[in-house]
Z-matrix of the N, CA and C atoms (Angstrom, degrees):
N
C 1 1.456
C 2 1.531 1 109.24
N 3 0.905 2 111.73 1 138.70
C 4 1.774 3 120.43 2 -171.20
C 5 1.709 4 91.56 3 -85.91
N 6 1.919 5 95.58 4 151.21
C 7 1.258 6 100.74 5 175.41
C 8 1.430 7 117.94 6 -88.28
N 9 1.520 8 105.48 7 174.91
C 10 2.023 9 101.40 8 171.58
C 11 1.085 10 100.58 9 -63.18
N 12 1.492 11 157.26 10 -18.58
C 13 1.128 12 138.74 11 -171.49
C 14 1.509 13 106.88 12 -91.02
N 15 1.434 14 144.56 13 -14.50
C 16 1.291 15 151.93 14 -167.24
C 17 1.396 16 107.32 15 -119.07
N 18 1.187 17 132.66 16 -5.49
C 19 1.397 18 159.17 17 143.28
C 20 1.615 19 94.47 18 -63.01
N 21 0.846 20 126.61 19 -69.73
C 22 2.048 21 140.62 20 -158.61
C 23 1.171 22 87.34 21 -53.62
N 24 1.642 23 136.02 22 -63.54
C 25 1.217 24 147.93 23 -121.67
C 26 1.813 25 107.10 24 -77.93
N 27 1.140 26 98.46 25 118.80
C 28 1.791 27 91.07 26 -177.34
C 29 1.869 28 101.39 27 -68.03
N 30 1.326 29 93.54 28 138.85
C 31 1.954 30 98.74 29 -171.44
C 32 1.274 31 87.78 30 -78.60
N 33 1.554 32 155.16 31 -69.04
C 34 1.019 33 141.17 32 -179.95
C 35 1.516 34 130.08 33 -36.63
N 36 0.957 35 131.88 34 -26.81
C 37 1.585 36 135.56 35 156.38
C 38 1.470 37 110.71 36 -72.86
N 39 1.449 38 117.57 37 -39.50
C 40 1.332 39 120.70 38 -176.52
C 41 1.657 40 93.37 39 -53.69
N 42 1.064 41 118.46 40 -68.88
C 43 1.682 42 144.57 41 -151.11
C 44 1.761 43 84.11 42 -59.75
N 45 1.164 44 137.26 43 -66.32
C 46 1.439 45 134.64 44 -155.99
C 47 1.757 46 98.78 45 -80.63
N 48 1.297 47 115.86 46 -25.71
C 49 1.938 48 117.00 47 167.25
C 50 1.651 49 93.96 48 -55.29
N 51 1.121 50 115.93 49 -63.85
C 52 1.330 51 118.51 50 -163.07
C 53 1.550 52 118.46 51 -61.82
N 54 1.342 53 108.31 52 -37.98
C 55 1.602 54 122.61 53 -175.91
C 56 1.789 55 98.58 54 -74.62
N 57 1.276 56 114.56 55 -16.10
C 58 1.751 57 108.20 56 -175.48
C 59 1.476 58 98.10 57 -124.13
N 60 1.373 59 143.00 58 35.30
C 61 1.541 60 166.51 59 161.94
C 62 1.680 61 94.27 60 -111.18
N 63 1.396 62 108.72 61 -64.16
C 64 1.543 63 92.37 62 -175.06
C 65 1.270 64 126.45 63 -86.47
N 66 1.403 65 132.73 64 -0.73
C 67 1.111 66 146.78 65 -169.80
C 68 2.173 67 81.85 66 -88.32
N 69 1.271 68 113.50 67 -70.27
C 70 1.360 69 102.39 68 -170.08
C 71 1.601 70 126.74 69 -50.81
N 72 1.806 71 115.65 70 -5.21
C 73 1.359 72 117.94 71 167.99
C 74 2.230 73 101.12 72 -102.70
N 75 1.376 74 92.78 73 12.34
C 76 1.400 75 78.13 74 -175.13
C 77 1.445 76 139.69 75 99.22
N 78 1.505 77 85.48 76 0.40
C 79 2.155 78 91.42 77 -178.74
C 80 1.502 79 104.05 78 -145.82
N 81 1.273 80 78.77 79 140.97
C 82 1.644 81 118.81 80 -179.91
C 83 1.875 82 121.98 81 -81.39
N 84 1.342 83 119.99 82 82.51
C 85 1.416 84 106.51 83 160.04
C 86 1.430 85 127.17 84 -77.19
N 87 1.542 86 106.33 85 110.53
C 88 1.477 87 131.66 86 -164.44
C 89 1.435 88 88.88 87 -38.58
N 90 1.492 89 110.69 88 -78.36
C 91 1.640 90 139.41 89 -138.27
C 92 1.551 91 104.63 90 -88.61
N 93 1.847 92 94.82 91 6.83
C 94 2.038 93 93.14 92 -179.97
C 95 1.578 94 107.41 93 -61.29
N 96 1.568 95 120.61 94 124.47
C 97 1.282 96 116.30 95 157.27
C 98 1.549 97 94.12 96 -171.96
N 99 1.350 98 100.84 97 177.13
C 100 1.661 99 130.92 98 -172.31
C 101 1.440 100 108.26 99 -35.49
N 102 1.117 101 151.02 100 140.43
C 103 1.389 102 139.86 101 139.73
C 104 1.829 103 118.22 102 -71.88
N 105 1.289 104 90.46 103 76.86
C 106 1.884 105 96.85 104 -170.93
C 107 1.822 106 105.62 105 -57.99
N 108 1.208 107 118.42 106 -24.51
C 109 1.753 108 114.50 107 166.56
C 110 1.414 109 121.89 108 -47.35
N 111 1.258 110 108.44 109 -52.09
C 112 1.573 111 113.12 110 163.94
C 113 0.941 112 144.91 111 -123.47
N 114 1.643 113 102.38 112 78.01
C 115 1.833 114 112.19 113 -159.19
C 116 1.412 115 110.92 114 -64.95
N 117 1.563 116 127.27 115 -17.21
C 118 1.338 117 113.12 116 -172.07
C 119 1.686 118 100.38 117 -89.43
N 120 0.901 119 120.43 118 3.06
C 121 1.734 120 118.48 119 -178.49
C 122 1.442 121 112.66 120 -90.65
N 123 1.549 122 122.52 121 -23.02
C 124 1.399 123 148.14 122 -143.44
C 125 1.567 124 111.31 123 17.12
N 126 0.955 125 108.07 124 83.77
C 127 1.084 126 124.67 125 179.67
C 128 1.605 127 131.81 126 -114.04
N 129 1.514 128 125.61 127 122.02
C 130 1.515 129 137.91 128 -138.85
C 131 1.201 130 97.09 129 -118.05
N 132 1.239 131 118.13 130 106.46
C 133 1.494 132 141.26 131 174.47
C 134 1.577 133 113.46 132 -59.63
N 135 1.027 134 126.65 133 111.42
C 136 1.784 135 131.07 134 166.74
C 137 0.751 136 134.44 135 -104.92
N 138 1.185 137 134.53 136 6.31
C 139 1.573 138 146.50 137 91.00
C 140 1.843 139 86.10 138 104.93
N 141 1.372 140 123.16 139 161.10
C 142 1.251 141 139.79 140 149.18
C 143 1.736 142 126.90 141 -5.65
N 144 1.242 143 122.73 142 117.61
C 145 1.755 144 115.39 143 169.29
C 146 1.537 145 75.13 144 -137.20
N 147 1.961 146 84.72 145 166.60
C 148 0.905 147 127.99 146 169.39
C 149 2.000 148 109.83 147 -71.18
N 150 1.476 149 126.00 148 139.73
C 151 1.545 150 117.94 149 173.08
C 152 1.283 151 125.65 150 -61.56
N 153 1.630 152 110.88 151 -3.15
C 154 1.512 153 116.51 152 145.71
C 155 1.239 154 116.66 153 -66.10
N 156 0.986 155 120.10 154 -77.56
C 157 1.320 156 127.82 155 160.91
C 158 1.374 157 131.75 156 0.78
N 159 1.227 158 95.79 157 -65.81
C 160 1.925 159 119.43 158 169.78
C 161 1.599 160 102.75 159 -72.65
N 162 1.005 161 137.24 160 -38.52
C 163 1.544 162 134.67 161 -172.01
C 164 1.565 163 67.62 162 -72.83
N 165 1.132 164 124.91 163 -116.08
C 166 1.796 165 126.27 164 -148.23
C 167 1.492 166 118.39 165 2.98
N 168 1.440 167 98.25 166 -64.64
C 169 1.358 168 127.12 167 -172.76
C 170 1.889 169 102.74 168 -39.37
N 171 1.595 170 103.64 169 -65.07
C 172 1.700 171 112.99 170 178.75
C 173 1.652 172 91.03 171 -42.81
N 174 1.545 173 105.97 172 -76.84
C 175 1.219 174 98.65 173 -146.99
C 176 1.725 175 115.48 174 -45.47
N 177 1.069 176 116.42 175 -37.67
C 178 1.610 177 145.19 176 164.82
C 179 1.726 178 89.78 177 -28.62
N 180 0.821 179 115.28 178 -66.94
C 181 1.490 180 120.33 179 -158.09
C 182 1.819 181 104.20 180 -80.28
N 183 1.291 182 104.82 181 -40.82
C 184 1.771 183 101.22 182 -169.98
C 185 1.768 184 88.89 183 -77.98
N 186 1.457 185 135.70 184 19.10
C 187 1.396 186 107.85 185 -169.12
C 188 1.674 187 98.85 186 -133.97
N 189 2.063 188 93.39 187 19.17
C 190 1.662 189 113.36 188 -172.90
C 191 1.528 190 93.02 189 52.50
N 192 1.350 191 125.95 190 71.59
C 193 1.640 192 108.90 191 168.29
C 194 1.735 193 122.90 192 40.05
N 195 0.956 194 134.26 193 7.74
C 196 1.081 195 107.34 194 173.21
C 197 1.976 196 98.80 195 -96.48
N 198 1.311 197 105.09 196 165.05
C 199 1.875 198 124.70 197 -169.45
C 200 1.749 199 83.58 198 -94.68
């Protein structure tokens, strides 16, 4: 169950935080956008990468974002 604070959270700011977080380690989620099916959940679709893609992404993350 999602909290009141992730409930609060506008999904469109969420979605463009995230799209300019990963853009500064260098990667692109093609298929990032809104989940318009369930607007009351706000929920941000991340849609499909390539296993390049996804390798980046880990490493991206195990290196706390920094390049």
């Amino acid at each position: 169950m999602a909290s009141k604070e992730q409930q609060d959270t506008d999904p469109f700011m969420a979605m463009e935080s995230l799209r300019a977080a990963l853009a500064e380690v260098g990667i692109t989620l093609p298929s990032l956008r809104l989940d318009l099916a369930s607007p009351a959940l706000n929920l941000v679709e991340l849609g499909r990468v390539s296993s390049g893609v996804a390798v980046r992404l880990a490493e991206a993350l195990q290196r706390g974002g920094r390049k």
